[in-house]
Every structure is written in C-alpha cells, then in structure tokens.
N, C-alpha and C positions, 0 to 999 in steps of 0.2 A: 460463618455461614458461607455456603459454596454460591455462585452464580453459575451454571453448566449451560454452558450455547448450545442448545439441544439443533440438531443439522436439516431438522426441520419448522420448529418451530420459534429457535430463536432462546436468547438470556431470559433463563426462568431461576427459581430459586430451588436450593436441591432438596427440598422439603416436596418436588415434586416429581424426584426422580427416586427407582430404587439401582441397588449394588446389583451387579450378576457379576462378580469376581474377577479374575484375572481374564487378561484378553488374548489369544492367540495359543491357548491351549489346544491338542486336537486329542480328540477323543481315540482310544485306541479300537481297534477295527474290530478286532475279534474278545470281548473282556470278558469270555470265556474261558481263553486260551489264558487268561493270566493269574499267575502265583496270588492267595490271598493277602501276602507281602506287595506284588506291585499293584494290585486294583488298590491296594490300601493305600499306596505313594500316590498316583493317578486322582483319588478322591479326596483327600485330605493335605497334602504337601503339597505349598506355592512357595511363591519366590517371596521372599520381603525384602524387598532391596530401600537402600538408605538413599535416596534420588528419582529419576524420574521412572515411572510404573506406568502398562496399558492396562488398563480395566474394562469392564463391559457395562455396560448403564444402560437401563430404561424408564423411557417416559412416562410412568406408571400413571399420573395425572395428566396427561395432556396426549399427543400421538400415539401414545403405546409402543413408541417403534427401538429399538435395538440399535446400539452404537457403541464406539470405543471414544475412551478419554484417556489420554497422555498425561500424569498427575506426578507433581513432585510431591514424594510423601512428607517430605520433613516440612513445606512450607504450605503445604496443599493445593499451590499454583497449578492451573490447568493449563498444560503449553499447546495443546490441541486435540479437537475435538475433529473424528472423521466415520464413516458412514460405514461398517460391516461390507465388505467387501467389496472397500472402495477400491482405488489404485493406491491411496495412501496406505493400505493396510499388505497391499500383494507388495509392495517397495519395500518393506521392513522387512532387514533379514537378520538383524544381532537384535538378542536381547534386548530389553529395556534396560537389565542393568549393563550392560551395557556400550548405552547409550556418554555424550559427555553429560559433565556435572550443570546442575541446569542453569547454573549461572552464564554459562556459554547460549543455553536454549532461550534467556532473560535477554542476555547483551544484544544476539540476532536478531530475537523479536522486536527490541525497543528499535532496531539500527532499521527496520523496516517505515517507521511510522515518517 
C-alpha cells in the first residue's frame, strides 16, 4: 500500500487518491488535423519506463485537487510529490525515463536528512 503526501493535505493512504495517468503530456492543438494513426498514438501509447515515472493523481477523497507524483515503477517509491504547475514541474525538461536510476534519487534523499 502507497502512502501519497497529497501537497495539500498531507500523508494519506492511496486508497484515497485516483490515477489520472502519465504527467506532462500536452494535448495536441488542433486533433482534427490528425491522422486516425496519430490521435490513436496520442490517446492510447505512453511511455512505461523501467525507473522513475511522472504521473498525475487526485485527491478523489479528500481536496479533490490535481497533482504530479515522481514514482519508481519497479519499487513504487514516491521520490516527489509537487503541485501542477508548480516551478518544480516548468524545471523538468528530460524525460522521466530519463531521468538517473533511482538509486542515485534514494542516496540524495537519504544524504538530505
């Protein structure tokens, strides 16, 4: 079971958040103008990377509000948790995959405490 630090309300269990998918996709402008081939990539095809992933989650039990979580898939460690367009989110500019392997995002964080 997940614990998700929700950015406003705090360590809840994730029995009280739902998924809203990968994070930092952007919708194409015009998805008229696109081939039934790419609307089909665009709404179906994400990344699944072996490491750390931005996802989108909400509060669906408690704030209701919309945020990104940084999740390693293989271990399910949450290395951070930050607010839809926040400054944490406008600073990302490589992929999640990548990103280093999250043992590097482990060592950092512990080297914080």
């Amino acid at each position: 079971m997940l614990t998700i630090n929700c950015p406003w309300c705090g360590p809840r269990d994730e029995t009280e958040f739902g998924f809203g998918g990968e994070a930092h996709r952007t919708r194409p402008a015009d998805p008229s103008a696109l081939s039934d081939a790419e609307w089909a990539e665009f709404l179906f095809m994400r990344t699944n990377p072996k490491g750390l992933h931005r996802e989108r989650w909400v509060h669906s039990h408690g704030c209701r509000r919309w945020f990104n979580v940084e999740r390693h898939t293989v271990t399910n460690e949450i290395t951070r948790v930050y607010q839809m367009g926040s400054a944490s989110e406008a600073a990302e500019t490589a992929p999640a995959a990548e990103q280093a392997p999250a043992t590097a995002a482990i060592e950092k964080q512990g080297s914080r405490s």
